[in-house]
C-alpha positions in Angstrom: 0.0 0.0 0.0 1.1 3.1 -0.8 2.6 5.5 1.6 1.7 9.5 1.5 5.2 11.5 2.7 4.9 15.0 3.3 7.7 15.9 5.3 11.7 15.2 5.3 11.5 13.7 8.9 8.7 11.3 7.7 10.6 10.1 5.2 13.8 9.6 6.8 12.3 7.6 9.6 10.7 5.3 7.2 14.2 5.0 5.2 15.7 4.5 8.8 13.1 2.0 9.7 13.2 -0.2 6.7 17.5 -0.2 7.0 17.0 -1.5 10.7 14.7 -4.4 9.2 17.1 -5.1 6.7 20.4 -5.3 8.8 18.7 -7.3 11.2 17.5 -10.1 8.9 21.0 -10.1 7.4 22.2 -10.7 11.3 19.3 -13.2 11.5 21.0 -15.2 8.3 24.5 -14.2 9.1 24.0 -16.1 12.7 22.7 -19.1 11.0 25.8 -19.3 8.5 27.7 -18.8 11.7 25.9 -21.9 13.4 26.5 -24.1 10.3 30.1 -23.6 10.7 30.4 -24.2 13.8 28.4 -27.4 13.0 30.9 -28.8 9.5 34.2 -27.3 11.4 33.5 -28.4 15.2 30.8 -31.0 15.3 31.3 -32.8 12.4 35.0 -33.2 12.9 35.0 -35.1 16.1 32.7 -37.5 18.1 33.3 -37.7 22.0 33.7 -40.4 23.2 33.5 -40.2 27.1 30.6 -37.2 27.5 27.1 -36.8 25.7 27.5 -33.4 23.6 24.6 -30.5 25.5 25.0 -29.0 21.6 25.3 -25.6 23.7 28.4 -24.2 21.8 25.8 -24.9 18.4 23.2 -22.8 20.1 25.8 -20.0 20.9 25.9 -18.1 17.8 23.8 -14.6 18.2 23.9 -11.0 17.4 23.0 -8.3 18.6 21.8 -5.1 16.8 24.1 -2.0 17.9 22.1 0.3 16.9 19.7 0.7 13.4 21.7 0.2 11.1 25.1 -2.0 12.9 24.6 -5.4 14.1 27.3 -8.2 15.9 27.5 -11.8 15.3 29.2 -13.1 18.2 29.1 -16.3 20.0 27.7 -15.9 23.2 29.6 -17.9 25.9 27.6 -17.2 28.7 25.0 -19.8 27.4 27.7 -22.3 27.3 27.9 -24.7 30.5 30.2 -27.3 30.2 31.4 -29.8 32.9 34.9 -29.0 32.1 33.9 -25.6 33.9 35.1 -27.3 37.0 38.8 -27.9 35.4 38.8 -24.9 34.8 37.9 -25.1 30.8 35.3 -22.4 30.0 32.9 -22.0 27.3 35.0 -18.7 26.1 38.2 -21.1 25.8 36.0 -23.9 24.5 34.9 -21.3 21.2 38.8 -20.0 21.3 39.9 -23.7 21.1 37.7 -24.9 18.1 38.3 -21.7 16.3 41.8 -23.1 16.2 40.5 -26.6 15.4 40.9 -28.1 18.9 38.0 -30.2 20.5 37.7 -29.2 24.4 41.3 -29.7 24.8 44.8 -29.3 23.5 45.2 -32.6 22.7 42.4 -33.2 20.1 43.0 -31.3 17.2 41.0 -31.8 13.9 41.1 -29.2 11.0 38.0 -27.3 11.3 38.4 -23.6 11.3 34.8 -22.5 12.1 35.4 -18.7 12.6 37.9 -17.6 9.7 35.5 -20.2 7.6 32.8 -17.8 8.8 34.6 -14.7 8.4 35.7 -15.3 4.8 32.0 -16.4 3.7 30.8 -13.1 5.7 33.0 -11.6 3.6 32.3 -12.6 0.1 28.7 -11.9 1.2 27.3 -9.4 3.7 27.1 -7.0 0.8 24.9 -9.0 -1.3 23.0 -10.0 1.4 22.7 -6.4 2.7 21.7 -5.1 -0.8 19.1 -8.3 -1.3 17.4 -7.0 2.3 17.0 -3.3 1.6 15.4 -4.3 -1.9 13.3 -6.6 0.3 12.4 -4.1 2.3 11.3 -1.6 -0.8 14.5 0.1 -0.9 15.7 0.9 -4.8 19.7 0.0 -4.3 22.0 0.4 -7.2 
């Protein structure tokens, strides 16, 4: 439906508006391409064999939107509880560890470099994916 704009502050909040959808569904995608990663690089590299896997390092990929138009894609290792907290193994040096390709420990090592994997697909593509969202969102980009 069309929309009547009859002053410059109208129509900047509704430019403003529609960026903050579309940098938030790019986060929304973005985290998802993070979680896959982490799943082919961490996961899928190594099977325990003396704990059942909580899957909570998976479920740590999030952003966070900044402000309207800036988002993060982090992982979030306060949702991360691990039994190795009590040998002093946290879930920040579990996410440090397997972004080097190590599995909860030093001594398992398995190629799998889930966040430079993520960083260079983020690369290749938050452009496209920005420029897809604000055309989503009505926005003529060219």
């Amino acid at each position: 439906m069309a929309q009547t704009i009859t002053t410059t502050v109208q129509l900047k909040e509704i430019i403003e508006s529609k960026i903050t959808l579309a940098v938030e569904d790019v986060a929304k995608q973005m985290t998802e391409e993070l979680k896959s990663y982490i799943r082919e690089d961490f996961y899928n590299q190594y099977e325990p064999k003396f704990y059942d896997r909580t899957y909570s390092f998976l479920n740590s990929g999030t952003y966070e939107m900044l402000s309207n138009d800036s988002a993060e894609i982090f992982i979030n290792t306060d949702v991360m509880h691990y039994l190795c907290e009590d040998y002093g193994i946290s879930g920040e040096d579990i996410a440090v560890m397997g972004s080097l390709g190590y599995h909860g420990s030093y001594d398992i090592f398995r190629k799998g470099y889930y966040w430079q994997d993520f960083l260079d697909w983020a690369n290749k593509n938050v452009f496209k994916l920005i420029k897809s969202a604000l055309i989503s969102q009505g926005l003529e980009i060219i």
